[in-house]
C-alpha positions in Angstrom: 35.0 11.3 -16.8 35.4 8.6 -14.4 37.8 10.5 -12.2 35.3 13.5 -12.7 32.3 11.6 -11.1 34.4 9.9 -8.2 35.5 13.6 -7.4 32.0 14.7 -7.2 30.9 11.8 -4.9 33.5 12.4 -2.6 32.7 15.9 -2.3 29.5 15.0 -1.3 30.2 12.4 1.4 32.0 14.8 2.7 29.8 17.4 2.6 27.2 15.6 4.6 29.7 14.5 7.3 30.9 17.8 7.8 27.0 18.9 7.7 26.3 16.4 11.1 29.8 17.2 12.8 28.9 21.2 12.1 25.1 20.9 13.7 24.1 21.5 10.0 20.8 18.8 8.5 21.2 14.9 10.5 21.5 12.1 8.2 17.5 10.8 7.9 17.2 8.4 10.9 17.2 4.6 9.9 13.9 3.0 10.7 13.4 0.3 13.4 11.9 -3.2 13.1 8.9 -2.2 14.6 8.2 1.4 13.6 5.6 2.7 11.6 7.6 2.9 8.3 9.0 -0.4 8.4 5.2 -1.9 9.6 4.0 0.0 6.7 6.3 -1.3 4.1 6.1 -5.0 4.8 2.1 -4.7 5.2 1.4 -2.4 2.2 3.7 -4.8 -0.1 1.6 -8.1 0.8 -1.7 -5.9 0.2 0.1 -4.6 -3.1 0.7 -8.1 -3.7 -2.8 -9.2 -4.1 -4.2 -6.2 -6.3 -1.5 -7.3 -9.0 -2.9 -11.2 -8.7 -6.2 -9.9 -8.7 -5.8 -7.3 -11.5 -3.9 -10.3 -13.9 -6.6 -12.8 -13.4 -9.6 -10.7 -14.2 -7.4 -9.2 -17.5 -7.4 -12.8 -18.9 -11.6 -13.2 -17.6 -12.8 -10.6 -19.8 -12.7 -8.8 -23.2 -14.1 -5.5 -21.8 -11.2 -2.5 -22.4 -12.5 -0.3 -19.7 -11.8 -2.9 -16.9 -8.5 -4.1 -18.8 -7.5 -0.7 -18.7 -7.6 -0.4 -14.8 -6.5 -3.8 -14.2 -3.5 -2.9 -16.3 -3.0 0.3 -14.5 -3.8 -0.9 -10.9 -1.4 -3.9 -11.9 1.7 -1.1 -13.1 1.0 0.8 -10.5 1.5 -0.9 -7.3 4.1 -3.3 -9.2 5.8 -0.8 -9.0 5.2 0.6 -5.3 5.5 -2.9 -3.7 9.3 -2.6 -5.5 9.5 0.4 -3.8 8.3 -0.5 -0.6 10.6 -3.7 -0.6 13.5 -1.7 -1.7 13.6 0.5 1.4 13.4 -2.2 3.9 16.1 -3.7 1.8 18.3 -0.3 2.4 17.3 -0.4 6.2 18.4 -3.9 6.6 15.2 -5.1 7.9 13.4 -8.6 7.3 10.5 -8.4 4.5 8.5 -10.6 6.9 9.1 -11.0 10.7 7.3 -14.0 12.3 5.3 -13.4 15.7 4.2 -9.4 14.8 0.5 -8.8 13.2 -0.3 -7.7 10.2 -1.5 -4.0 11.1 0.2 -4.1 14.8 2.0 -0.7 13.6 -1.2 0.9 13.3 -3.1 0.1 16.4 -5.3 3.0 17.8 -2.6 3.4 20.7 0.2 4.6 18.4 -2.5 6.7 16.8 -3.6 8.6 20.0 -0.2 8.6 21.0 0.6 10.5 17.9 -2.3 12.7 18.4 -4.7 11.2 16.1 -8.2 9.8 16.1 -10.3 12.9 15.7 -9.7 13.0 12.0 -8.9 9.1 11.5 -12.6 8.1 12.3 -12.9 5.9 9.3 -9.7 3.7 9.9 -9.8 0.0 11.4 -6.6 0.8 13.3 -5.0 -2.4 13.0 -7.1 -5.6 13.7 -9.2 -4.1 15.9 -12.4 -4.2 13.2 -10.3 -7.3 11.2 -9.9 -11.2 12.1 -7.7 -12.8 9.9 -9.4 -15.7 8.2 -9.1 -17.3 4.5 -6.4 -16.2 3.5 -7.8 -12.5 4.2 -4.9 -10.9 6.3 -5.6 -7.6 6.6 -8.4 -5.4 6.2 -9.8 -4.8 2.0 -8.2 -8.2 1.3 -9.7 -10.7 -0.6 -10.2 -14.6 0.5 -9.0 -17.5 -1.2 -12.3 -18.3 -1.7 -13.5 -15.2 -3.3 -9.8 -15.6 -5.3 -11.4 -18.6 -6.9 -14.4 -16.9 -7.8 -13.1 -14.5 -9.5 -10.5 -17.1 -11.5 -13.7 -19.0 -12.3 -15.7 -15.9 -13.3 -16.1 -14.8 -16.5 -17.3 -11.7 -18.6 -19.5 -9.6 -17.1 -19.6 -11.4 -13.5 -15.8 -11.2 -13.5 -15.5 -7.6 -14.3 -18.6 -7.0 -11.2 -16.5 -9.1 -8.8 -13.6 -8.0 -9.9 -14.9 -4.2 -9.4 -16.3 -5.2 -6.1 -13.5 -7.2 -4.6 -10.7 -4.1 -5.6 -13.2 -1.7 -4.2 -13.2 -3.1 -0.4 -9.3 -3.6 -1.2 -8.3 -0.1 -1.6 -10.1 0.6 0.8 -8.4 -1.2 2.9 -5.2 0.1 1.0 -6.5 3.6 1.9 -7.3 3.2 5.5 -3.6 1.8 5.4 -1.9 4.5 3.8 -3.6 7.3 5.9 -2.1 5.3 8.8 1.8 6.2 7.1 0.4 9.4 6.9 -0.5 9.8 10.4 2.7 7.5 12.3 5.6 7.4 9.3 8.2 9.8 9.7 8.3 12.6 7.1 10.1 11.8 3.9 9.8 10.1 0.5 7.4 7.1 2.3 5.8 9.5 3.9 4.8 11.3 0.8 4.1 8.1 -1.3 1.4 7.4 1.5 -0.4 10.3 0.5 -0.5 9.8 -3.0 -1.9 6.5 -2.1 -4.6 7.8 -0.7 -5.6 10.3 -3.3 -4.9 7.8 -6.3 -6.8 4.9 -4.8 -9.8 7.7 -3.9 -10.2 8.2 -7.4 -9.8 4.7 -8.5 -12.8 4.1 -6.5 -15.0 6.2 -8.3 -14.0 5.0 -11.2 -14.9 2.1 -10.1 -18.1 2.7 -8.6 -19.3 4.3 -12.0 -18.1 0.6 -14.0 -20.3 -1.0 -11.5 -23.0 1.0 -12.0 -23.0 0.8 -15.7 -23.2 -3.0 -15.3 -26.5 -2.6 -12.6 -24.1 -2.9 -9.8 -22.9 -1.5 -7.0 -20.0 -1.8 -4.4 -20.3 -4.4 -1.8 -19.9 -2.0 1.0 -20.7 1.7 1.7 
């Protein structure tokens, strides 16, 4: 069997570097440092990265099984993309952090335009053009450490509104984000995960806006 499955790989490899020699499909082109995909990856993990803190400390601030519910899928979920998202970088060879770039800088409204963007984009911050970085707060939809406290001293039915609230302006931040990757990433599997982004966290926001408004709330921004 072993023999069987070393055969097939083989055949494979081969087949692909026959494929590029012959003018047949190009292997997909590695990413750079500073292109979108790799600017999207690192950014969209540290975002990730606070939705799963967020989501864990309002599922121990509350009893209510609607909330814990999305906490617990918001948490699953972008576990699971931030993996992802950290895994490719990992397979380009490229640093999860890289000191002296921006949060965002991959996104600015150049690369946009230069893309041919920015008639339907209207309703994206490109970059940090609309965000200063402050509190913790390092890109646009994040919360601050100060709000962070809030919510771990919250409880009940205040945590559940900021909770709601706070995960509201973060997706969407995540959105404007992932419609960024849809606009500058090259096509592929990142490319596509982008886009589901966008829809999933759409719908999580309605969801969200009905909680708040069963609990006389609404979200913080329109």
């Amino acid at each position: 069997m072993t023999a069987v499955v070393l055969a097939l790989v083989f055949a494979g490899t081969a087949a692909v570097a026959s494929a590029g020699r012959d003018g047949g499909p190009a292997a997909p082109r590695t990413p750079t440092a500073d292109s979108a995909d790799a600017g999207f990856a690192r950014d969209m993990a540290v975002h990730h990265q606070q939705a799963v803190e967020m989501s864990f400390i309002v599922r121990d601030s509350t009893d209510d099984e609607e909330v814990r519910r999305l906490a617990y899928d918001i948490a699953n979920t972008q576990a699971n993309q931030r993996g992802m998202l950290l895994g490719w970088l990992d397979m380009w060879g490229l640093p999860k952090v890289e000191s002296g770039r921006e949060p965002m800088a991959w996104m600015s409204m150049d690369k946009i335009m230069d893309h041919g963007g920015g008639t339907d984009m209207g309703s994206m911050d490109h970059g940090d053009a609309g965000h200063q970085p402050q509190d913790g707060s390092l890109m646009p939809g994040m919360a601050t450490k100060t709000e962070l406290d809030r919510l771990r001293e919250a409880r009940g039915k205040a945590a559940e509104v900021l909770y709601l609230q706070l995960m509201t302006d973060h997706h969407k931040g995540g959105v404007d984000m992932a419609e960024g990757c849809v606009q500058l990433c090259v096509p592929g599997t990142e490319k596509d995960l982008a886009e589901g982004m966008v829809a999933a966290q759409q719908s999580e926001m309605a969801l969200m806006a009905d909680l708040l408004a069963a609990r006389g709330a609404q979200p913080r921004t329109g």
